[in-house]
N, C-alpha and C positions, 0 to 999 in steps of 0.2 A: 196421726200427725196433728189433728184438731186440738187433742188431749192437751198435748205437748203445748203447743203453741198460747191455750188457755191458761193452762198453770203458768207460764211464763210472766201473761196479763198480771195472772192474779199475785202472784211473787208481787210483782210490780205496786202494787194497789189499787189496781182498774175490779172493779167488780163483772167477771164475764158471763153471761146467761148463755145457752143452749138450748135447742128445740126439742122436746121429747118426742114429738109426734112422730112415726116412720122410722125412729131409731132402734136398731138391734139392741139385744140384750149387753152386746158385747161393748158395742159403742155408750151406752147408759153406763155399764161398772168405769168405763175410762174417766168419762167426765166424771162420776162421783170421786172417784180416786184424785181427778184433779184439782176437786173441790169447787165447782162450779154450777153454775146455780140452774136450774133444770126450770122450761115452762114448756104450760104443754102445746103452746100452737106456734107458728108464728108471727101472728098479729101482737097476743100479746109479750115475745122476745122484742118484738122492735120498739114497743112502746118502751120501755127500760132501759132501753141502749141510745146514745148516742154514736157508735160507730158498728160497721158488722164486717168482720175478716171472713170473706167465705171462701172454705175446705171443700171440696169435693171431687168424686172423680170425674174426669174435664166433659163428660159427654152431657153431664147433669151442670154444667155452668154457669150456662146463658138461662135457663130454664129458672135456677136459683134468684140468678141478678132480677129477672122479669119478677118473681115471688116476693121478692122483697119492695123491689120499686110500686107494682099495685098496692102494695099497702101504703102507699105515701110515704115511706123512708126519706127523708129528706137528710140524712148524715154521711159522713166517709165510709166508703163500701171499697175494700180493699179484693179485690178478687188475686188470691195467692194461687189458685190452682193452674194445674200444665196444662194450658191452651194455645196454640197458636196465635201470632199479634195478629190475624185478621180474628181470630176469635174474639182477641180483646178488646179488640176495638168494637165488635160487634157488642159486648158488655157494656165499655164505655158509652155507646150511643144509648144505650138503653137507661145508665147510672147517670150520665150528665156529670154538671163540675165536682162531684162530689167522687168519680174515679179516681182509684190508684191503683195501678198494674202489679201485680206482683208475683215470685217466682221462688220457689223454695229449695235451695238444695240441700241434698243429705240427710240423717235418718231425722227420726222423730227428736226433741230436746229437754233428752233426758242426761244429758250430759255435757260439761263445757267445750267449746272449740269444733263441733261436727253438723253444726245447724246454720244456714245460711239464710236467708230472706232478704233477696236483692226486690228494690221498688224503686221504681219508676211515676212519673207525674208530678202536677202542682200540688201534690199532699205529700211526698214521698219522705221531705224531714221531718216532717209531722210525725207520721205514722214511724217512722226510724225509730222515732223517741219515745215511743210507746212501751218500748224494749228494750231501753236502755240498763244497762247492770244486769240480764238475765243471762238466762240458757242461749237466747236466740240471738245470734250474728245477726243484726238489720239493718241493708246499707242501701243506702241510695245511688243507683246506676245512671246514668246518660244512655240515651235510648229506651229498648224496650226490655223491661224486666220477663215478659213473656219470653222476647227472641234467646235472650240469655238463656232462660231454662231449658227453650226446645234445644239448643246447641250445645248444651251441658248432657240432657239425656237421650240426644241422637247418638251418643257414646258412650254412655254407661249401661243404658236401658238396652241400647240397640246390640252394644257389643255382646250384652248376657243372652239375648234373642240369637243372635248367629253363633254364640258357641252352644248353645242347646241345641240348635237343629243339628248343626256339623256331630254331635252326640248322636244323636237320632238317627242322620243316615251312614255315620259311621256302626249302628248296630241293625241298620236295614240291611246293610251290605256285608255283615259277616267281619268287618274287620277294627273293631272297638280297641282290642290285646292289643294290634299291631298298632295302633293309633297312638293310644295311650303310652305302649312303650317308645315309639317315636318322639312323642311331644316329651315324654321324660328325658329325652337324650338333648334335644335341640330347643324345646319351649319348657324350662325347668319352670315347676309350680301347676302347667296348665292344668295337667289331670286333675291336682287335688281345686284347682280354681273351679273347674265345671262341675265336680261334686259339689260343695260349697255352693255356688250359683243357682242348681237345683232347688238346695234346700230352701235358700236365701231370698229367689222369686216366686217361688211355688205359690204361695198365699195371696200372694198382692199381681199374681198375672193379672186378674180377672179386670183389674184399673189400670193397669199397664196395657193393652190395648187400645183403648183410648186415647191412652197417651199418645200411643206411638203412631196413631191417624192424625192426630192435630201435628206430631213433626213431620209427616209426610207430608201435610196440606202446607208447610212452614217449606219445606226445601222447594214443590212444586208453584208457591210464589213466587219464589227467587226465582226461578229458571234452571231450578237442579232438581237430579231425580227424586222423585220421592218414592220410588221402589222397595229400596231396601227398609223402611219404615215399614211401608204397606204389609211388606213380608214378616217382619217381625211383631205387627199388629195379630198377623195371623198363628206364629208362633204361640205369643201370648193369648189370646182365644183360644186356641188348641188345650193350654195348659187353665183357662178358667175354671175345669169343675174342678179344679183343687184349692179352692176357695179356703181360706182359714184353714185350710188341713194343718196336721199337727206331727202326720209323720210323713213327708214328701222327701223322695230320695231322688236320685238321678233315675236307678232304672223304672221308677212311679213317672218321671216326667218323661223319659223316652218313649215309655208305652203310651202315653196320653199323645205324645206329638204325631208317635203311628199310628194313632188312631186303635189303639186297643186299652186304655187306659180305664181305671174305675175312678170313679167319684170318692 
């Protein structure tokens, strides 16, 4: 998604740097591909930039915002990743007036029409304009560009969490055939949806996790369960060694949720 989001800049004319230090091989061929300019620490990425959009998976957040602010970042620090608004608020105190909330939905933007980035705060048309004419939708919301996202992917993320398990113990329990031909009769599409879904989250469980404890700690503010997240936090955990795998099927992720799965 970083990738994405930087060629977008650089379309634009914004010159974007990136950190090499700690970065995968995999994440290094992205950004070259996106033509983005590589340094190796972060002291000196901040020195070059006047603004920093940070990407990450939400558990490495606050941890990020705190990395940048000790270096005396004094610019707009846009934190886009899925954390819940007591999360972000907890960034915010940390970033001061130079916060802007923000929330991504949809894949990566490599394509027109499927990339969102709702922002929130006193920088939010700012940063809007940052993006203007790209790949990336960026619109400025009322309220919290965080609560937005948790409430976008306590249904997308969560939905694909509970039709994986309902896979799993419908082949715990011997009855997958009858299931599947059921759903073909009464839910047309679902079977080929939960294959598809399989393959689709396999990679990216290992962040989805994360995610899905920041919407749980999001409903349990409110005063609503935050269960079915919690669960589907652990879904996704179950399915993390299939990290980057490259050939993940439904019965690779059913074996991983029973607990018999290989890496």
């Amino acid at each position: 998604m970083g990738a994405s989001l930087g060629a977008a800049l650089r379309g634009h004319g914004h010159d974007v740097r990136w950190v090499l230090d700690g970065r995968s091989d995999a994440t290094a061929g992205r950004a070259r591909d996106a033509d983005l300019t590589p340094e190796d620490g972060l002291g000196e990425a901040l020195g070059a930039v006047d603004h920093v959009l940070s990407v990450c998976p939400p558990h490495a957040a606050v941890a990020v915002a705190g990395a940048v602010m000790a270096v005396g970042f004094a610019g707009t620090y846009v934190d886009a990743n899925a954390v819940s608004p007591d999360t972000a608020r907890r960034i915010g105190a940390i970033v001061g007036s130079g916060f802007v909330d923000g929330g991504i939905v949809g894949p990566p933007a490599w394509r027109p029409g499927v990339t969102r980035l709702y922002l929130s705060g006193a920088g939010a048309e700012a940063v809007a304009g940052w993006f203007s004419g790209t790949l990336v939708d960026a619109r400025p919301v009322a309220g919290s560009a965080s609560a937005l996202k948790m409430c976008y992917a306590a249904f997308t993320k969560g939905s694909s969490a509970l039709l994986l398990a309902i896979r799993a113990l419908a082949e715990r329990e011997g009855v997958t055939d009858a299931l599947l031909a059921e759903w073909a009769l009464s839910q047309p599409g679902l079977p080929e949806r939960s294959v598809a879904t399989a393959v689709s989250t396999s990679a990216k469980a290992w962040r989805f996790e994360g995610e899905m404890r920041e919407i749980a700690a999001t409903f349990d503010a409110a005063g609503l369960p935050g269960g079915f997240h919690e669960a589907a936090a652990e879904v996704f955990g179950r399915m993390s060694p299939l990290k980057d795998a490259a050939d993940a099927d439904i019965e690779r992720v059913v074996a991983h949720l029973l607990g018999n799965g290989r890496a």
